[in-house]
N, C-alpha and C positions, 0 to 999 in steps of 0.2 A: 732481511730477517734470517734467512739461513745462512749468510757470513759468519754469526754467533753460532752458528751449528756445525760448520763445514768449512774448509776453503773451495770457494770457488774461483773458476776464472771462464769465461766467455770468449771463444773465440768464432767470429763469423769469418767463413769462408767465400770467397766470390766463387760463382760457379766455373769462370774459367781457371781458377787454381784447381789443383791435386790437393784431395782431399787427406789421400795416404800422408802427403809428405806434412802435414800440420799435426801430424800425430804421435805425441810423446812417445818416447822406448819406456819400456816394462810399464803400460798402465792394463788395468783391464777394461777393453774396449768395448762398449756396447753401442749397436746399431739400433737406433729404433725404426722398425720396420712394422707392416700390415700381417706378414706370417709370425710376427716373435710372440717371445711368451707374455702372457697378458697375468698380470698381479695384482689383487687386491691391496690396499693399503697398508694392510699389515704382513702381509705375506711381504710385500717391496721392503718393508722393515728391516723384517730378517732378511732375506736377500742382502740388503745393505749390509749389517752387520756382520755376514758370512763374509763378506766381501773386503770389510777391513779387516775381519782376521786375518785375511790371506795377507795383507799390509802392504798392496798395491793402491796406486790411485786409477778413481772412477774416471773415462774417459767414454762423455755422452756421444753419441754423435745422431743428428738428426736431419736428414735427407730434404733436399730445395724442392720446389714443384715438379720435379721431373722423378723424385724418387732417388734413392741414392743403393747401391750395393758394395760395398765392403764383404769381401770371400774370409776375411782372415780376424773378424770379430770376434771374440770370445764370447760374448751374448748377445741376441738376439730380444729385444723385446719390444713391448706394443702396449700403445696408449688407447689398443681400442677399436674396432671394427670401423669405423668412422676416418673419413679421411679429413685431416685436419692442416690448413696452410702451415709453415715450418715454423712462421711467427709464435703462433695460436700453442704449436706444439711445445715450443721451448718454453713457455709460460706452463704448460700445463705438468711438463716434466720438472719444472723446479717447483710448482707448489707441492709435487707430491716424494720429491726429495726434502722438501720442507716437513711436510705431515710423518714420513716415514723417520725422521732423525727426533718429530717430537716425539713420539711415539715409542722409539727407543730410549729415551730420556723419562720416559714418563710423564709427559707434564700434560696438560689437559686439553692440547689441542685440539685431539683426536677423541679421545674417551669423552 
């Protein structure tokens, strides 16, 4: 469903790769982490939308059971005081790239 909204693409890393080197040039990188900024649905909205104005592409990145740290992310954010396996996360991070793009669209997903 967000195909129609976004291009996405999915890349899973094995932990014994470098996670740096799978990572496009000029995108704006966001780490999701336990200390990032944490956004409600519509705040993530805007966020997004500030974020294609700049007219970079979004590049997720979501950390294995061991936790993952990237120094040179552009943003930092958090799905949540709760620790969640990286599966569970990636699921929870595109429904709300889903909500935050209907949102911006206006259509009734969210209202």
């Amino acid at each position: 469903m967000l195909a129609g909204l976004a291009r996405v693409e999915l890349i899973e890393v094995r932990e014994d790769e470098r996670v740096a080197q799978r990572i496009p040039e000029r995108v704006h990188l966001v780490l999701l982490a336990s200390d990032g900024r944490q956004l409600d649905s519509v705040e993530l909205s805007r966020w997004l939308e500030d974020r294609r104005q700049e007219g970079r592409d979004l590049c997720f990145v979501i950390g294995g059971p061991r936790g993952l740290d990237l120094e040179q992310c552009d943003t930092r954010l958090s799905l949540g005081r709760i620790t969640l396996p990286h599966q569970l996360a990636r699921v929870v991070l595109l429904e709300q790239l889903y909500r935050g793009h209907k949102i911006l669209a206006r259509e009734p997903y969210h209202y």
